[in-house]
C-alpha positions, 0 to 999 in steps of 0.5 A, a space after each residue: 500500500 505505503 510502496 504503491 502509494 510512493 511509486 508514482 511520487 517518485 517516478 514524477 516530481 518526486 524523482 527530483 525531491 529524491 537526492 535532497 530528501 535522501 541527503 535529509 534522511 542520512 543527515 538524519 540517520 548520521 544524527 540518530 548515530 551521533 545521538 545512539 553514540 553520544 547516549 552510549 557514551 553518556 551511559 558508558 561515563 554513568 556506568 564508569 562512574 557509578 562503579 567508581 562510586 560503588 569501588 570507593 563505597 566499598 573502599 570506604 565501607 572496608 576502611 570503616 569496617 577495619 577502624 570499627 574492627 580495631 576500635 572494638 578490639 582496642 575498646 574490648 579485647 585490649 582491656 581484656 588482656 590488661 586484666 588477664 596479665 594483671 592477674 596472671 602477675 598476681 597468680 604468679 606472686 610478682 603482682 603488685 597489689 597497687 595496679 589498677 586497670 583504667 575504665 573505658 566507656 560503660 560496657 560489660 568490659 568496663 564493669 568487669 574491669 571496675 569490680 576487678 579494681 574494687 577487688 584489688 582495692 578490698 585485697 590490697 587493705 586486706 593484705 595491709 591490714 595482715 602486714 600491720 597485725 603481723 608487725 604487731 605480733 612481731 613486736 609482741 614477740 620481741 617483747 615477750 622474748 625480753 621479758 622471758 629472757 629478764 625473767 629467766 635471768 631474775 630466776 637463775 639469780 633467784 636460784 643462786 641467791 637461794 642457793 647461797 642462801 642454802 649453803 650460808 644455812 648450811 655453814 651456819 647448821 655447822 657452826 651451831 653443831 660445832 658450838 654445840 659441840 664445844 659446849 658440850 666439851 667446855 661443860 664436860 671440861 668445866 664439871 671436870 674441873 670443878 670435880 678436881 677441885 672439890 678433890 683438891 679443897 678436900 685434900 687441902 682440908 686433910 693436909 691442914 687438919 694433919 698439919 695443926 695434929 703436927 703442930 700440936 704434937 711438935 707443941 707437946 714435945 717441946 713442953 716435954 723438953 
């Protein structure tokens, strides 16, 4: 229909229509092809362009995954391991009671940590409160032993005053026996010598009394003479 309609326009006036139309119709097809490559260029730019965007989106989205990987490690798993070291030192006899872990943030990890520092604090003046006892006891202890010691020195002098005291008896038990004794001796020698003498007064009486018969009898004789 359409060709048939078109056949005698351009077998007539159209014949001469033709080049201009046909100079038109590729102006045209060379303008479709200019635009199609310029929307193709544009989308090819678009498509350059958002996979620019989405390669930096996911860039950034790995940068920021990677910082939020080190700051929770940093904020979670380092305090973590300040606690499991401190009391690893502890466990291990080099701990020192005054170390305290710093609290970051108001998490579950900043709790623990915080209890933990609470219970340093109560076993730190628990333990100062032992060493102050244990002073004390080694005080008494000194005391104890120098009173022990002045005791023992007063009982030993004690002991050798009382046995001074015993043996100053003893001599002194002696020297009663030996007086005793002396005594005896004296009042033994004095009863002997009281019997001489009443033995002597009586001999003197006789040797007096046989001396005046004498005297007597050498009287009578010279008046005989």
């Amino acid at each position: 229909g359409v060709q048939t309609c078109a056949l005698p326009i351009l077998e007539g006036p159209g014949r001469q229509l033709w080049p201009a139309m046909r100079s038109t119709l590729e102006k045209l097809q060379q303008l479709q092809i200019q635009v199609a490559r310029e929307e193709y260029e544009a989308a090819e730019r678009r498509y350059f362009t958002t996979r620019n965007v989405i390669g930096t989106i996911v860039v950034v989205g790995i940068l920021v995954t990677v910082v939020l990987g080190l700051m929770l490690v940093r904020s979670v798993v380092q305090p973590i391991r300040e606690l499991q070291s401190t009391i690893a030192d502890i466990a291990g006899g080099e701990g020192d009671l005054t170390a305290r872990i710093p609290v970051r943030g108001h998490d579950e990890v900043s709790s623990v940590t915080e209890s933990f520092n609470k219970l340093m604090g109560r076993v730190q003046q628990l333990v100062l409160t032992v060493r102050s006892a244990s002073q004390r006891v080694n005080v008494a202890s000194g005391e104890l032993a120098t009173a022990t010691s002045q005791v023992s020195t007063g009982s030993q002098a004690q002991s050798e005053a009382t046995a001074a005291t015993a043996a100053a008896i003893e001599e002194l038990t002696t020297s009663v026996h030996h007086a005793a004794d002396s005594a005896k001796e004296t009042a033994a020698i004095s009863e002997h010598a009281t019997s001489l003498s009443a033995r002597g007064e009586a001999i003197a009486r006789d040797a007096s009394a046989e001396m005046i018969k004498i005297a007597e009898s050498v009287q009578q004789s010279s008046k005989l003479v």
